[in-house]
C-alpha positions in Angstrom: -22.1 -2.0 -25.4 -23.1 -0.8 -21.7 -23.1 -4.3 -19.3 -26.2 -5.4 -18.4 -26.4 -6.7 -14.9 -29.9 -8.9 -14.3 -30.1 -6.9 -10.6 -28.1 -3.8 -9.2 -26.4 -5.0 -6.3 -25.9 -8.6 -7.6 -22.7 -10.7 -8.9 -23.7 -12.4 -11.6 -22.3 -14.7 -14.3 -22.4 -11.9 -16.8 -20.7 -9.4 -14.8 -17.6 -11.6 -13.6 -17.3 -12.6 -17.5 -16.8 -9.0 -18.4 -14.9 -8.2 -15.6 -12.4 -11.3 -16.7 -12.6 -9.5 -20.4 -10.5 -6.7 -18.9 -7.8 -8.9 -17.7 -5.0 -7.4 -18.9 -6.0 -4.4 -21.0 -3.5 -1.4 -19.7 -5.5 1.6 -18.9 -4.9 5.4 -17.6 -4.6 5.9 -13.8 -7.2 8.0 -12.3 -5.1 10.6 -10.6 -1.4 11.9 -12.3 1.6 11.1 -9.9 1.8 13.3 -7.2 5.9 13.3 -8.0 6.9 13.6 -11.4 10.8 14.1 -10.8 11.2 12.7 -7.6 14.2 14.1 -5.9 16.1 13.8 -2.5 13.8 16.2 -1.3 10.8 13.7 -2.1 12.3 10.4 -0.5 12.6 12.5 2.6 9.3 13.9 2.6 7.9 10.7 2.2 9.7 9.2 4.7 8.7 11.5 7.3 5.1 11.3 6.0 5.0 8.1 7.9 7.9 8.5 10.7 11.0 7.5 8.8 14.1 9.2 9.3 16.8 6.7 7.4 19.5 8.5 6.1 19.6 6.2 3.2 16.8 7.9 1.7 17.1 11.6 3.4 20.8 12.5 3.5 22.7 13.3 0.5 25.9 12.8 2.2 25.0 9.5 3.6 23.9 7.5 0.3 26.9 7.5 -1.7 29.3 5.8 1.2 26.3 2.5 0.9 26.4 0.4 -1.5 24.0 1.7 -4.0 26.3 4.3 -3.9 24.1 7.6 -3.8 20.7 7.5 -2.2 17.7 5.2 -2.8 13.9 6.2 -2.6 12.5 4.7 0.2 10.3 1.3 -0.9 6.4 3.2 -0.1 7.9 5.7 -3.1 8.4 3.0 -5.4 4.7 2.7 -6.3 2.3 4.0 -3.4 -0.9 4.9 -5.2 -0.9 8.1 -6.6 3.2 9.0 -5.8 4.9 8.6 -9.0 4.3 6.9 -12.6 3.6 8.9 -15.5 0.9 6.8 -17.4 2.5 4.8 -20.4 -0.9 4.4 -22.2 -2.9 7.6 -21.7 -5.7 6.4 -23.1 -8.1 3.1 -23.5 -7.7 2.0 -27.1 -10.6 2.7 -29.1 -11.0 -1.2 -29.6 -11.4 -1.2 -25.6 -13.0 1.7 -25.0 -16.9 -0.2 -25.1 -15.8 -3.0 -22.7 -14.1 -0.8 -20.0 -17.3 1.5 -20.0 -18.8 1.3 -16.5 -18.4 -0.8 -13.6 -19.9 -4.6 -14.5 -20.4 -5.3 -10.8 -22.4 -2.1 -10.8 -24.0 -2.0 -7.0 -21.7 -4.5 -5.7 -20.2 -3.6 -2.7 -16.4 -3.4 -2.9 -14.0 -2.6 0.1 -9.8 -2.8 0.0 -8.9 -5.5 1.7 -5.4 -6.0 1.2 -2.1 -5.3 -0.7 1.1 -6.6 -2.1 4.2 -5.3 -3.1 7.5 -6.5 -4.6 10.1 -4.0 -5.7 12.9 -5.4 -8.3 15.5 -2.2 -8.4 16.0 0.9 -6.6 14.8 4.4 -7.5 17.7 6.9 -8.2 16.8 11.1 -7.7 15.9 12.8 -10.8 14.6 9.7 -12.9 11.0 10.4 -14.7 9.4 7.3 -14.0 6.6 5.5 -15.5 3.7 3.0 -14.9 1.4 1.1 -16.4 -2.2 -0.1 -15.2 -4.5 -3.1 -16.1 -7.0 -5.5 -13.8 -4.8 -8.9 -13.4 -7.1 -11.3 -11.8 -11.1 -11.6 -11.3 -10.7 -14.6 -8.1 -14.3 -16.4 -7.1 -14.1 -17.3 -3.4 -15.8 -18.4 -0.5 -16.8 -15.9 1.6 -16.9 -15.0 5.4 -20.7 -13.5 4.6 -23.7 -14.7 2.7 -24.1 -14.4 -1.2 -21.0 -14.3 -3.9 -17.8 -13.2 -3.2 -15.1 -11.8 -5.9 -11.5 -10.9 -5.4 -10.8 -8.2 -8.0 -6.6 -7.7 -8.5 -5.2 -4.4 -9.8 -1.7 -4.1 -10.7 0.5 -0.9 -11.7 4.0 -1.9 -12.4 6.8 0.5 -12.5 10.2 1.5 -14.4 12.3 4.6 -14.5 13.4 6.5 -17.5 16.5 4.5 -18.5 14.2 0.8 -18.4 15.1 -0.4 -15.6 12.0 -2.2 -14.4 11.2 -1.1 -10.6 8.4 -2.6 -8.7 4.7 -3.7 -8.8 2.0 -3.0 -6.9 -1.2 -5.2 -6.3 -4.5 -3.8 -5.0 -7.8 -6.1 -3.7 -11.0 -5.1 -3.8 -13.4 -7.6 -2.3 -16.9 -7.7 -3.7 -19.5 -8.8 -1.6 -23.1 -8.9 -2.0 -24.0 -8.1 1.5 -22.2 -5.2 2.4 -20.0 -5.4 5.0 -19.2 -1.9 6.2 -22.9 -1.5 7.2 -22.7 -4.4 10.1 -22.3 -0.9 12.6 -22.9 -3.0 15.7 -19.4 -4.6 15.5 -17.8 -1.1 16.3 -20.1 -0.4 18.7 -18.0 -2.2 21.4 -14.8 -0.1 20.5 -13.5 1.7 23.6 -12.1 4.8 23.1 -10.6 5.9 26.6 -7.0 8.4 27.7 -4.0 7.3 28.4 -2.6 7.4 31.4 1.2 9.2 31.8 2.5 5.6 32.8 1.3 4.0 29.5 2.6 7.5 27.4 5.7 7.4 28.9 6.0 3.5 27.5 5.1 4.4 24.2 8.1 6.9 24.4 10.5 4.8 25.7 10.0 2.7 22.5 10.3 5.5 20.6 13.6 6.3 22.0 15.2 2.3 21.9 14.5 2.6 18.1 16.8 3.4 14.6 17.8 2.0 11.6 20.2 -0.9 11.7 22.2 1.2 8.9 25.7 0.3 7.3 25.8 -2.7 9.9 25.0 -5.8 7.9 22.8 -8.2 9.0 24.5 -11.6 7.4 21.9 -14.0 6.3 24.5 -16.6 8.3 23.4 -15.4 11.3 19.5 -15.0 11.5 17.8 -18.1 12.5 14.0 -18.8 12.1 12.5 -17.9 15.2 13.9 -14.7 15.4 12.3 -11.7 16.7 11.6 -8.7 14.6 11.1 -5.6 16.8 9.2 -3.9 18.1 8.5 -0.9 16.7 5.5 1.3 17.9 3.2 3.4 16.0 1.2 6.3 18.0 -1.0 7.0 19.2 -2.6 8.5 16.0 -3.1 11.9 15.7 -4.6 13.8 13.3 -1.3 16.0 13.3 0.3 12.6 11.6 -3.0 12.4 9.1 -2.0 15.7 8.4 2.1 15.0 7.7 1.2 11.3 6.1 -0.9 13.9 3.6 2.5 16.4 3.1 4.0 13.4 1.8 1.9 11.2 -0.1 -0.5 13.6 -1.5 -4.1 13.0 -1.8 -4.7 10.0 -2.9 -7.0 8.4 -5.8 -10.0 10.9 -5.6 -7.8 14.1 -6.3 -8.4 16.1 -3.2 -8.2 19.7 -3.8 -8.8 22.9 -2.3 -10.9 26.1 -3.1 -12.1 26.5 -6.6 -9.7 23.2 -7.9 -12.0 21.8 -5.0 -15.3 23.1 -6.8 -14.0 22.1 -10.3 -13.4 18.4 -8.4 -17.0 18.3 -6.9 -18.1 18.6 -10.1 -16.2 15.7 -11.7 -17.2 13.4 -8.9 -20.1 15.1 -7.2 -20.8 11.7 -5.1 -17.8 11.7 -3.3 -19.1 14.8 -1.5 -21.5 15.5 1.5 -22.9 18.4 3.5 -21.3 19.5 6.7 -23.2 20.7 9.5 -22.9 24.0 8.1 -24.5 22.8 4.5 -20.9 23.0 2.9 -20.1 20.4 0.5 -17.1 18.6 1.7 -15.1 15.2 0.4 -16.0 11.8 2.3 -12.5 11.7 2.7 -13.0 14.2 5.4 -13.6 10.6 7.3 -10.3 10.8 8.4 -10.2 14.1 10.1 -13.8 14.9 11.1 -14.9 13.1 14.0 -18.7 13.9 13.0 -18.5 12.1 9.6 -16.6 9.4 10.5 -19.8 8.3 12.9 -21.9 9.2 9.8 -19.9 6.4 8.2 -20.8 4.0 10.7 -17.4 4.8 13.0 -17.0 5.6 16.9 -14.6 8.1 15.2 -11.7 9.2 12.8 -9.2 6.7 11.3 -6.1 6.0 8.9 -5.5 4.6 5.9 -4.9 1.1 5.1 -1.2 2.0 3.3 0.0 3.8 6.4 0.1 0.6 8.1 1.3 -0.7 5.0 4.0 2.0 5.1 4.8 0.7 9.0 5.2 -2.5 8.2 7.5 -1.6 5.6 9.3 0.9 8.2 9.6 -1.9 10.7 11.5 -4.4 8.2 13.9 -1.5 6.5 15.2 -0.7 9.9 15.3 -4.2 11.0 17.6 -5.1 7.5 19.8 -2.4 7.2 21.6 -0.8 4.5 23.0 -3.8 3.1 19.6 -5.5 2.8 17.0 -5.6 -0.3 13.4 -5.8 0.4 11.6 -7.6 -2.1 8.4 -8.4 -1.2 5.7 -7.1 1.2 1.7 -8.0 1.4 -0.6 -7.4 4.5 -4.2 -7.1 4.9 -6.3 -4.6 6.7 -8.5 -6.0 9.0 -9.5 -3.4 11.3 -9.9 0.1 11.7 -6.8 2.3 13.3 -8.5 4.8 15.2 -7.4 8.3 15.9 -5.8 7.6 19.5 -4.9 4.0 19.0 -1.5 2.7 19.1 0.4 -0.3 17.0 2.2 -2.4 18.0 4.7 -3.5 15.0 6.3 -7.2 15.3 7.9 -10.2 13.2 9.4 -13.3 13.7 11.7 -15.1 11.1 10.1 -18.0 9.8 11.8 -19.4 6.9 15.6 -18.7 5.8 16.8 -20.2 2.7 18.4 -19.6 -1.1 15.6 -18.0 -3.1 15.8 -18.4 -6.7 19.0 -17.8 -8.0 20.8 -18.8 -4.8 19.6 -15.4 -3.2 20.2 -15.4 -0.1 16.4 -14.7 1.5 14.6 -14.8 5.0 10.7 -14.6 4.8 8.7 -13.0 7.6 5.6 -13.0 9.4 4.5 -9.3 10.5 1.7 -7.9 12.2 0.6 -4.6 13.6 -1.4 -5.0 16.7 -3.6 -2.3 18.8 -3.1 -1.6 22.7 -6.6 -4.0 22.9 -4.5 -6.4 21.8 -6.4 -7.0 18.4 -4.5 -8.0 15.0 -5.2 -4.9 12.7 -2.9 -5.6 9.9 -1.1 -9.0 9.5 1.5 -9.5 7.1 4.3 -11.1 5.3 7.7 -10.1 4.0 10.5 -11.6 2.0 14.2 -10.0 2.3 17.4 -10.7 0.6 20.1 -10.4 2.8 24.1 -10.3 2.4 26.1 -13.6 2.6 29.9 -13.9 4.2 29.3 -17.7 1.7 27.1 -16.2 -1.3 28.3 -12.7 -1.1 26.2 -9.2 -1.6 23.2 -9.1 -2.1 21.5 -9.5 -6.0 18.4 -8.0 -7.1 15.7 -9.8 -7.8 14.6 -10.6 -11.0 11.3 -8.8 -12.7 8.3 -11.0 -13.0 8.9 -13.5 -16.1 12.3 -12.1 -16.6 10.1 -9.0 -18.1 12.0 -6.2 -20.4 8.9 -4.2 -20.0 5.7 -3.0 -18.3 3.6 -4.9 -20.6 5.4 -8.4 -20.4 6.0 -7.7 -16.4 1.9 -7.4 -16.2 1.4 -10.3 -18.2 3.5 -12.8 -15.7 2.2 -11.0 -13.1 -1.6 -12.0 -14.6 -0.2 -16.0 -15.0 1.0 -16.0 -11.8 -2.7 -14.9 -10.3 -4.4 -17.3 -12.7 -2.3 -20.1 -10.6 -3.8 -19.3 -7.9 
């Protein structure tokens, strides 16, 4: 049965209701993972793809004097769309396969607005991992424009080949009724002007105060709420670092090819592609890189990705933590565009230290990344487990629901949404 929408364009009651019959139900991932035995070679490729050079993820040498006693991944691997996860249900089952037909918002606009992450145990090299993928939440709210608003939450939770459960990772798409990439005027007051050597030398001199805390711990003991975070700088953006952040992380969700796997692609989504000024077709994606159709898109020119700031963020907190340290949870939203030639600003402050569950010892965060006109692109939150001279080392966190697999790590995760 195909879902019947009274108008195109419209949320209605009959459309969230099948949306909410989805909750749950596991399904394939668009793209295959770009990594599927990730080695030390990968964790230091994507590190690099977005300006990492931790030897905890990129020396061999270094790893096994830490802790975890060889090296880790670094925490964007553990789950960025698209890096790694073979599917764990490769197909819809044929009891499903009529409800997850077509999109039930069909016309709605839908635009990703934010993210979260938490990550439960490190990634080892040369573990086949896995993922599975199911909608988790279908959120009515009140929104900053006219006409219904839903919040639509995708989860793909992750676990290597021996079990061991590894991270989640939590997508929103908000649907709106008006569409809000079309309000062009609000961009048309973006300045877009050179730097001066003064303000490039600054940026450098950042650069150069900056590196990874390392085998230094940072005892829970001595952070106090209030602390500063930072900073770390980001940029100015080139398309040279759109270019690396792709070496890394791959394509993304739309399968991005070249040549004739780029033909065979056009085909399978021929939307996704426009004409150039030379009449070749060419991905939207190209929105990134070309300054010409970025403007088509309503832009004063080309911009990033939301998870590169989402990468940042994560950057500014694994150097910040050190070796000793556990990152457990991370969520930001994207509220801006990060144009080619603007810089971020990366910054936290401490805000709450206390015993997590368990008796963890934890600090929670407030992060932002802010652009040299002093706007708030991407604020954010973080929660870190942190050794103890009292409590001792740290200790992992604890899947969602004390989960023993994908299926049951989804189905807390679900709960937890539903509290919300």
């Amino acid at each position: 049965m195909l879902c019947s929408v009274a108008e195109a364009g419209r949320i209605t009651d009959e459309g969230v209701a099948r949306l909410r019959a989805r909750i749950g139900i596991p399904e394939p991932h668009p793209q295959p993972p770009y990594y599927t035995l990730p080695t030390v070679d990968t964790f230091r490729n994507v590190a690099h793809a977005y300006g990492d050079d931790n030897p905890l993820w990129c020396d061999p040498a270094y790893g096994p004097r830490t802790r975890w006693g060889a090296p880790i991944a670094p925490p964007p691997l553990v789950g960025g769309d698209t890096l790694i996860g073979e599917d764990e249900v490769p197909e819809v089952a044929p009891e499903h396969r009529d409800l997850m037909k077509g999109d039930p918002l069909r016309g709605v606009h839908a635009f990703y607005a934010a993210s979260a992450r938490e990550w439960w145990a490190p990634l080892y090299p040369l573990r086949r991992t896995f993922r599975r993928n199911a909608l988790v939440a279908v959120l009515e709210k009140e929104g900053e424009f006219a006409g219904r608003t839903v919040h639509e939450w995708t989860a793909q939770v992750f676990r290597d080949e021996t079990g061991t459960i590894l991270s989640g990772q939590y997508r929103l798409m908000v649907r709106t009724e008006r569409e809000k990439a079309r309000e062009r005027k609000k961009y048309d007051s973006v300045e877009l002007r050179p730097y001066t050597d003064e303000e490039i030398a600054q940026i450098e001199a950042q650069y150069e105060r900056e590196r990874a805390r390392g085998g230094e711990p940072r005892w829970w003991e001595d952070v106090e709420e209030g602390d500063e975070v930072g900073p770390m700088v980001k940029g100015p953006l080139t398309v040279t670092d759109m270019i690396c952040w792709h070496a890394g992380m791959g394509m993304g969700l739309y399968g991005v090819k070249p040549l004739r796997l780029g033909y065979r692609n056009r085909k399978r989504i021929p939307r996704f592609f426009h004409r150039d000024e030379l009449n070749v077709p060419d991905v939207m994606q190209r929105v990134h890189w070309d300054p010409e159709f970025a403007r088509r898109a309503g832009n004063p020119t080309t911009y990033d990705y939301g998870r590169m700031r989402e990468t940042w963020l994560i950057h500014l907190c694994t150097d910040w933590m050190g070796d000793d340290a556990w990152l457990w949870k991370l969520d930001c939203e994207f509220r801006r565009f990060n144009y080619v030639g603007d810089t971020q600003w990366l910054r936290g402050r401490v805000t709450r230290r206390y015993l997590a569950a368990g008796a963890r010892p934890a600090v929670d965060l407030e992060l932002e990344a802010r652009n040299q006109r002093d706007e708030v692109t991407t604020p954010g939150r973080a929660t870190i487990l942190l050794p103890s001279r009292e409590h001792g080392p740290v200790r992992l966190p604890d899947p969602p629901g004390g989960a023993t697999d994908l299926q049951g790590a989804l189905a807390a995760i679900s709960a937890e949404f539903s509290r919300r």
